[in-house]
C-alpha atoms as one frame of an Amber mdcrd trajectory, in Angstrom:
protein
   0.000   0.000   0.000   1.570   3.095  -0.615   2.153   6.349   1.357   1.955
   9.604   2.182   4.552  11.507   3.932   3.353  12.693   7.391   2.406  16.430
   7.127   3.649  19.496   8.622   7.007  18.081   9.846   9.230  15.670   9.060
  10.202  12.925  12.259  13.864  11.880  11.904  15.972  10.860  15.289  19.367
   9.946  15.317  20.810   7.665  17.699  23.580   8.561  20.343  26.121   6.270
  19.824  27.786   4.492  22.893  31.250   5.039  24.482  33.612   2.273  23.242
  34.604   0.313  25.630  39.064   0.276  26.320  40.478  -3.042  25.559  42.737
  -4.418  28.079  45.544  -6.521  27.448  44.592  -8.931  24.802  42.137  -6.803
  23.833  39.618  -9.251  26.143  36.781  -5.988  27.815  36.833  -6.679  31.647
  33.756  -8.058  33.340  33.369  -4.387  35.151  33.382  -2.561  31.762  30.766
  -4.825  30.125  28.815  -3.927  33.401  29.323  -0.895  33.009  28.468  -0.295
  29.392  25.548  -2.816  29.943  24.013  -0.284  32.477  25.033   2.448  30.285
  22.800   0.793  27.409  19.963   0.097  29.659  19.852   3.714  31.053  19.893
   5.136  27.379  17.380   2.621  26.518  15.059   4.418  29.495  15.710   7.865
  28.434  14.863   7.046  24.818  11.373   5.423  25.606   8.662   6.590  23.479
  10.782   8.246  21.196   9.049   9.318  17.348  11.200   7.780  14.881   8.695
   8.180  11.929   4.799   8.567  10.986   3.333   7.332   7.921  -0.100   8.477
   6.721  -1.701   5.050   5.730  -5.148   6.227   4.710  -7.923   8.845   4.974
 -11.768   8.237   5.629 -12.245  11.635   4.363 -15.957  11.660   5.806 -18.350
   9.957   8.618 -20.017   7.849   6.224 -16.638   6.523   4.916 -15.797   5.862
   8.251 -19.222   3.905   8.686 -18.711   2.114   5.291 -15.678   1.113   6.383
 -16.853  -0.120   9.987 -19.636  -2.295   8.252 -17.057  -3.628   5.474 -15.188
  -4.873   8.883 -18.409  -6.634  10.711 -18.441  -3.796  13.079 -20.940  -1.453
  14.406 -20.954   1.776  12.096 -23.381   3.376  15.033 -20.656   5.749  16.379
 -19.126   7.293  13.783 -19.573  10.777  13.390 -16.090  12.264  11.924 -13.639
  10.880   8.786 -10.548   9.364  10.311  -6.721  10.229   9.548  -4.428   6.426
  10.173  -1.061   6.662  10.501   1.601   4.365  11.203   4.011   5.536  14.174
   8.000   4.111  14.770   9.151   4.589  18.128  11.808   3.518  20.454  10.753
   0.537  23.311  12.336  -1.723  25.516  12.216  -5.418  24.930  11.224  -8.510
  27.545  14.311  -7.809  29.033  14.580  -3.921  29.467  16.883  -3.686  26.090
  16.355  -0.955  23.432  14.245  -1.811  20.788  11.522  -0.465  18.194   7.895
  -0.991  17.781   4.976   0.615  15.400   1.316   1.412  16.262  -1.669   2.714
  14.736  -2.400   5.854  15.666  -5.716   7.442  14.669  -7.807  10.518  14.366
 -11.014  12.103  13.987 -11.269  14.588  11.015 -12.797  18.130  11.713 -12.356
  18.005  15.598 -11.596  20.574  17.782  -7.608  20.505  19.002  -7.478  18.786
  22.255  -9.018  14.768  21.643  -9.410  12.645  24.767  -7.240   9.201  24.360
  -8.196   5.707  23.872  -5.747   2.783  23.866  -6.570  -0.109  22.162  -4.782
  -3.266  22.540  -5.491  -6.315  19.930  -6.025 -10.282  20.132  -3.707 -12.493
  19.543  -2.090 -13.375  15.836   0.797 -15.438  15.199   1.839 -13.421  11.710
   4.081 -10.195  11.993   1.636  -8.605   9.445  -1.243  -9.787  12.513  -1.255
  -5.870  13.464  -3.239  -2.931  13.854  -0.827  -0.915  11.358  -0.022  -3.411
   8.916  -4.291  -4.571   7.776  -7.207  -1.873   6.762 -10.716  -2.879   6.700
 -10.215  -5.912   8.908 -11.116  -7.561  12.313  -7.897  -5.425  13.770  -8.678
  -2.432  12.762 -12.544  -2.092  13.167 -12.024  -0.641  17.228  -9.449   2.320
  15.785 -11.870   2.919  13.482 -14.642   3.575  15.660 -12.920   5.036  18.599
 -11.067   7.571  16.450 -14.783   8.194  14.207 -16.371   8.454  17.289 -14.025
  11.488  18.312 -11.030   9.993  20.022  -7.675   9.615  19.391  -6.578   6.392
  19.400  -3.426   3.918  19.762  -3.060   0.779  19.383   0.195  -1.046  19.627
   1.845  -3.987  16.794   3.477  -5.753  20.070   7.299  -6.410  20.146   8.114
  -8.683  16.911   4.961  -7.583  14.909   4.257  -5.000  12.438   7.460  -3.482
  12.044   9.093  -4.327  15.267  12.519  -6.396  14.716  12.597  -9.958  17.048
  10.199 -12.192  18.057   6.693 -11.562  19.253   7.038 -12.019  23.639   3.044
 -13.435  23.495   1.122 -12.997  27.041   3.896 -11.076  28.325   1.962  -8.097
  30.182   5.225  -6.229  30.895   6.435  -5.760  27.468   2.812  -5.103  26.462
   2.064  -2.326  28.634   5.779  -0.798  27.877   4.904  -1.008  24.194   1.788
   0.372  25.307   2.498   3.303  27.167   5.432   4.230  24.672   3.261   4.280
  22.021   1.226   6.925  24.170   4.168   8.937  24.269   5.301   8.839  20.690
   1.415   9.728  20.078   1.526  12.785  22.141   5.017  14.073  20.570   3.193
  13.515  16.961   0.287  14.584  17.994   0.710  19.055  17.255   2.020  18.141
  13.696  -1.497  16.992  12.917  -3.134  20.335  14.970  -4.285  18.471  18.270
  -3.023  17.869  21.681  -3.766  14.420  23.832  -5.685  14.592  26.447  -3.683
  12.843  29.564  -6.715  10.626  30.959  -6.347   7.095  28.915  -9.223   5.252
  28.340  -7.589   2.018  28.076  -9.405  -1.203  26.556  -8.716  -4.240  24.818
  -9.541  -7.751  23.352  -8.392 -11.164  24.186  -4.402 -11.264  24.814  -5.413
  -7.515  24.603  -7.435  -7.068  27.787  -4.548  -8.606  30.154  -2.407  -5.732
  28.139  -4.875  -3.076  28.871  -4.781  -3.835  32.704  -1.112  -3.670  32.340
  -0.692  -0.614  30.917  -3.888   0.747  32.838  -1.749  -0.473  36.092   0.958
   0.926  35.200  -0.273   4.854  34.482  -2.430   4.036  38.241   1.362   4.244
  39.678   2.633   6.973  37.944   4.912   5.455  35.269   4.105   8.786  33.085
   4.520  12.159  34.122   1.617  13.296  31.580  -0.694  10.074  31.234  -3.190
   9.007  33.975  -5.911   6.299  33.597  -9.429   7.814  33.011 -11.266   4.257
  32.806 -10.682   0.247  31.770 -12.727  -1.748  29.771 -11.218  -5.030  28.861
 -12.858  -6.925  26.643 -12.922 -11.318  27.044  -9.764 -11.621  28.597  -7.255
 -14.399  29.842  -6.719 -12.914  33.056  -6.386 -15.341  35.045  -4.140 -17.642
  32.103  -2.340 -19.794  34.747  -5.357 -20.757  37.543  -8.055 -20.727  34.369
  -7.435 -20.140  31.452  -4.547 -22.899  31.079  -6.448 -25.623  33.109  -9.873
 -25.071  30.846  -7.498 -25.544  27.469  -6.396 -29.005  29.094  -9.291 -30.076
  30.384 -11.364 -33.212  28.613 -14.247 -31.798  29.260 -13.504 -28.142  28.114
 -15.796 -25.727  26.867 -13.305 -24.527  24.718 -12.969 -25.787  21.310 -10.055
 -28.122  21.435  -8.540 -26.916  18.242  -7.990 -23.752  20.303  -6.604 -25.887
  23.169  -3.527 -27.278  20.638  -2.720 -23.423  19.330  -2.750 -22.004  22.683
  -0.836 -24.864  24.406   1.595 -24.392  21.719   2.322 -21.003  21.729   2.348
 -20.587  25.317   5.447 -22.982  25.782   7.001 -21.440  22.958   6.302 -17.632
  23.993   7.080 -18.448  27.255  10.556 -19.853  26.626  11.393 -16.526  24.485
  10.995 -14.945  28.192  11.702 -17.033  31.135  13.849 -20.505  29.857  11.038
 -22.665  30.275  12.613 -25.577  28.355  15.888 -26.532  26.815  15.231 -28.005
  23.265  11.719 -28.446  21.845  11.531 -32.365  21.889  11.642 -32.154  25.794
   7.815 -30.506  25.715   6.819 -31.453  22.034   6.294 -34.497  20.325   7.210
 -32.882  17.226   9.786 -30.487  17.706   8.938 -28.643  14.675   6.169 -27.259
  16.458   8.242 -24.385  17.581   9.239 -23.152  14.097   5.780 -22.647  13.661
   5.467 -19.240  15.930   9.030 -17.611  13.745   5.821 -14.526  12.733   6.186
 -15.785   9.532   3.451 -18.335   9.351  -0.399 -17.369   9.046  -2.939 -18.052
  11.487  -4.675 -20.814   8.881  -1.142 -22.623   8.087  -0.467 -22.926  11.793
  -3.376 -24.429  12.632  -3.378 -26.800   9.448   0.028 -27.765  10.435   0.033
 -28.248  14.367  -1.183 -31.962  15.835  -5.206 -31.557  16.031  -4.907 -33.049
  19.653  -3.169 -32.184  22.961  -1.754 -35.454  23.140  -0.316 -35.601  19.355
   1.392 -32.366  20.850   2.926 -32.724  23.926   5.070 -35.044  25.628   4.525
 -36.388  29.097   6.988 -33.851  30.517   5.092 -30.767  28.675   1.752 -31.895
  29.745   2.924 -32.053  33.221   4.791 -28.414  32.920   1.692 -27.046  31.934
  -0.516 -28.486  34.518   1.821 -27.929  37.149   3.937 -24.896  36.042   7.779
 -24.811  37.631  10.271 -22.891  36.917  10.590 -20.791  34.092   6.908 -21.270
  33.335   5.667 -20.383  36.961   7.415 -17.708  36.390   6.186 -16.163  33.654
   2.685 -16.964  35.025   2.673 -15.336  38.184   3.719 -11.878  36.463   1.101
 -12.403  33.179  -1.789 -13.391  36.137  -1.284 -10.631  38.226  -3.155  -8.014
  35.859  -5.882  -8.125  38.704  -4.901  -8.652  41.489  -3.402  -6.494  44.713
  -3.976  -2.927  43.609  -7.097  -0.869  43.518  -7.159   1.947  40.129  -9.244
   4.913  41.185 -10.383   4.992  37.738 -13.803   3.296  36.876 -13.697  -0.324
  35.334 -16.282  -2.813  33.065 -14.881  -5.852  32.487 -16.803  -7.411  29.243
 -17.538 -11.014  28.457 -19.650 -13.268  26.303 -21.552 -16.392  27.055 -20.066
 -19.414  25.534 -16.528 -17.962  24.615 -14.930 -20.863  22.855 -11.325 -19.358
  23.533 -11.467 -18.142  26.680 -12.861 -19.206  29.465 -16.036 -16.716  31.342
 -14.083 -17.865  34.682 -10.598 -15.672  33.535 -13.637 -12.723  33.844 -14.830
 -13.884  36.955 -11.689 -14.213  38.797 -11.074 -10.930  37.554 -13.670  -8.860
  39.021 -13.658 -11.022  42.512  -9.791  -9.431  42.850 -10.760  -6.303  42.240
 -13.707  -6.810  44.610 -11.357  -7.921  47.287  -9.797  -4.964  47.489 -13.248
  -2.841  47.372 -12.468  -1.298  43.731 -15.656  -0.340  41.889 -15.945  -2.804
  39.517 -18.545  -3.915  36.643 -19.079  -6.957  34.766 -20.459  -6.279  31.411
 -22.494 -10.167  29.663 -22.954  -9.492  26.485 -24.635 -13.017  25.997 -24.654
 -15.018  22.984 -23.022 -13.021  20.140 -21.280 -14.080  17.608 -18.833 -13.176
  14.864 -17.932 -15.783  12.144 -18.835 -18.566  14.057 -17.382 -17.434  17.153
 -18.569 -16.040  20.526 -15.101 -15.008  20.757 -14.591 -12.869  18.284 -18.543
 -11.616  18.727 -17.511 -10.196  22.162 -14.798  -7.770  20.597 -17.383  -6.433
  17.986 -20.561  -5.675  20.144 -17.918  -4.800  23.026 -16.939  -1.981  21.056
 -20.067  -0.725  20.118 -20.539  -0.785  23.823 -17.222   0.575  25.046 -17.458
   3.479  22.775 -20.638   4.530  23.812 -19.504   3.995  27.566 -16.118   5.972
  26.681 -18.344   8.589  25.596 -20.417   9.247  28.509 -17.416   9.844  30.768
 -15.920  13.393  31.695 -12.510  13.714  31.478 -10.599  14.519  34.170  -9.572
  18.031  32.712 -12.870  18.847  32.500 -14.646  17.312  35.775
């Protein structure tokens, strides 16, 4: 698809190069200076977060009923829109999984005809296994349908690729909260720094929300503004949408379970890519054959394969999948694993936002399982936060309660995001 050139100003950022390090002796760097430079790195890393490196203009919907057309072309609820939208494509500097400097791209999008300062919405996406599985690499699909009506609706809106997906170099860290609300909240920041070049400022109140892998990254990042991690940004409300919350005490024991009311199909993917993912992380395993049958199975998450040839190619049951030793690891998770787990389930649990929350589910979610909602809200409960659980009963989208709770959650989200005062203006 091809591009405009971002208007008004032209985002270039060169990078400070680091100190060379002496060579002693040999010419062998001492354990102190690689400890030293290594700090170095990760404080210029931290002082670079959420740094513009470029903005693309990907495409206009020049008027409200584009906007609509384009919401209905994408199975979504056109009911909202009331401005054309303005999609661009922001690079920005990160941190990876493990606090290294790194860069990511977002979707960052606009209403058309609006006054200057737009109140912010952060949208975070479901899980793909492609690169290209991203808000600003698609138009007029499943992804992009929520930017599309948040920004139509008169919001600005991010949403984040993820590290390793739309143009982000590495691998994508899936169900790894910390990395998603850093990729989150940079993506904020690059956002606000783009932001005047377009004639608007960002209001600091972020209505965060999100779908599926999505949600848990919304509480993350919606956690993370509740204790001050930005100077500027505050969280004005949550709305997750179906999420895994609780992925180790739920989520994980419904996908083994024989008598699941997930689809099993859905059981084998995420099985697979939660080993996998998980390893990228925390060292869960040391070759593949120790948790796979087939130990092929981990080429199959490189973000080069589509969602379709994954799931043609993986075993169509648990046990065609995993050995003895990976069943085990996932029913009991040690080590690495546990790990991971205890930081991706804690989303919900032992902090209070001030902000108001809906947490949104559908009956008969074939991916994830109504109790990740429920567990949810009762930690939140426990420590008296306000708050709401949202059924939106039986809906579906192709075939799938699933993806039906991320398209009539929207159309309710939006309307809830618009009944809320800013703080600025309360």
């Amino acid at each position: 698809m091809p591009v405009a050139r971002t208007p008004h100003r032209h985002w270039r950022v060169t990078t400070a190069a680091v100190a060379a390090t002496i060579l002693a002796g040999a010419g062998a760097v001492s354990a102190a200076a690689e400890s030293r430079t290594s700090a170095a790195r990760s404080s210029n890393a931290a002082a670079q977060r959420g740094v513009l490196l470029s903005a693309e203009l990907l495409y206009t919907l020049t008027t409200a009923k584009d906007s609509a057309a384009e919401l209905t072309a994408s199975g979504y609820d056109p009911g909202a829109a009331r401005h054309g939208v303005d999609a661009y494509r922001l690079t920005y500097r990160t941190i990876d999984a493990k606090g290294q400097p790194t860069t990511a791209s977002g979707l960052f999008t606009i209403p058309r005809g609006t006054q200057r300062r737009l109140r912010t919405v952060s949208f975070a996406h479901g899980t793909g296994v492609h690169r290209i599985d991203a808000p600003s690499m698609q138009r007029k699909v499943f992804l992009t349908g929520p930017s599309t009506t948040y920004a139509s609706a008169g919001f600005a809106t991010v949403a984040p690729d993820y590290l390793g997906m739309g143009t982000g170099p590495g691998q994508h860290p899936w169900m790894d909260v910390p990395s998603e609300a850093t990729a989150s909240l940079d993506l904020l920041r690059a956002a606000r720094q783009f932001a005047p070049s377009t004639g608007h400022t960002l209001d600091r109140d972020v209505l965060a929300t999100g779908f599926s892998q999505g949600a848990s990254a919304a509480l993350g990042l919606g956690r993370a503004l509740h204790a001050g991690a930005d100077r500027y940004f505050r969280l004005g409300a949550l709305a997750p949408v179906s999420g895994a919350y609780d992925f180790g005490g739920a989520e994980i024991p419904a996908l083994l379970a024989d008598d699941s009311e997930l689809e099993p199909r859905w059981g084998v993917v995420y099985a697979a890519y939660t080993l996998v993912a998980f390893d990228r992380v925390h060292d869960v395993y040391d070759i593949p054959s120790k948790v796979f049958r087939d130990p092929a199975v981990e080429e199959l998450f490189d973000g080069m394969h589509t969602g379709p040839q994954l799931i043609s190619a993986l075993p169509r049951t648990l046990d065609e999948l995993l050995t003895p030793y990976g069943r085990d690891l996932l029913t009991r998770p040690k080590g690495g694993l546990a790990t991971g787990l205890r930081g991706t389930d804690s989303v919900c649990k032992d902090w209070k936002p001030k902000a108001p929350i809906r947490l949104y589910m559908a009956q008969g979610d074939e991916q994830a399982t109504v109790r990740n909602t429920a567990n949810c809200a009762a930690a939140f409960q426990e420590r008296e936060a306000g708050v709401s659980v949202v059924d939106l009963g039986a809906v579906d989208h192709q075939k799938s309660r699933h993806l039906g709770s991320n398209v009539q959650g929207t159309a309710q989200v939006v309307r809830w995001f618009s009944s809320l005062r800013t703080g600025s203006n309360r």
